[in-house]
C-alpha positions, 0 to 999 in steps of 0.5 A: 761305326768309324775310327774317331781318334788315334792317339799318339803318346809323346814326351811334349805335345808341342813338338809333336804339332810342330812336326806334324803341321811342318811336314803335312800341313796338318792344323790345330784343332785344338789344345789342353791349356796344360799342353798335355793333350792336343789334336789334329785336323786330318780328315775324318779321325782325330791324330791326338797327342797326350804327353806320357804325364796324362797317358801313364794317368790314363793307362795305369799298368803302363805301356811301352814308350815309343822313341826314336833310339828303341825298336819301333811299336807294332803299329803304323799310322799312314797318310795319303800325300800328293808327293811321296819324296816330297814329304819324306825330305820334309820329315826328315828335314823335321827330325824323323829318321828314316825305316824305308826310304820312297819306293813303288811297292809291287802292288804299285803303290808308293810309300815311304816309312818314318819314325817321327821325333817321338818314334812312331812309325808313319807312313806316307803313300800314295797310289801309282796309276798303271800307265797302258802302254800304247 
């Protein structure tokens, strides 16, 4: 069993792209002619976007919409970067607001949190290595 796919609902897919290509570096994999659906390349799991056209098609008894003025939905997708800050600025640069700017956590990881123009809750982190003092 693996995770194949995440799918983010949005109201336009090609905003979505923009800013997941500007801020990782993320590519296209590929893209509905009708621009209601596209998928990243990131690795291992498929990050794909549906226009909230096609997902109320999909989902017919509805759902909670992210977006970037409502409280956040209760789940995250998280990405490993090289430079946490880094990444941050950018996305904020692209439109995400700010949940928790970088910071090391306890557990000696350093993460920061982003809503992205859509309103869904992304995290970049990247694992602190203990420095031995001497």
């Amino acid at each position: 069993m693996k995770l194949g796919y995440v799918t983010l609902y949005v109201d336009d897919v090609q905003t979505a792209i923009t800013f997941y290509e500007n801020v990782l570096g993320l590519t296209l994999r590929f893209k509905h002619e009708s621009n209601l659906y596209a998928e990243m390349e990131t690795g291992n799991t498929v990050l794909a976007f549906s226009q909230h056209d096609l997902a109320t098609q999909l989902v017919p008894q509805g759902y909670q919409r992210a977006h970037p003025d409502n409280e956040a939905l209760g789940l995250q997708i998280g990405f490993d970067v090289e430079n946490v800050t880094e990444t941050y600025h950018k996305a904020l640069a692209n439109g995400a607001s700010t949940v928790d700017p970088p910071e090391v956590k306890p557990w000696n990881f350093e993460s920061a949190m982003v809503k992205d123009p859509s309103g869904h809750l992304v995290e970049f982190s990247k694992p602190v290595h203990a420095v031995n003092p001497s």
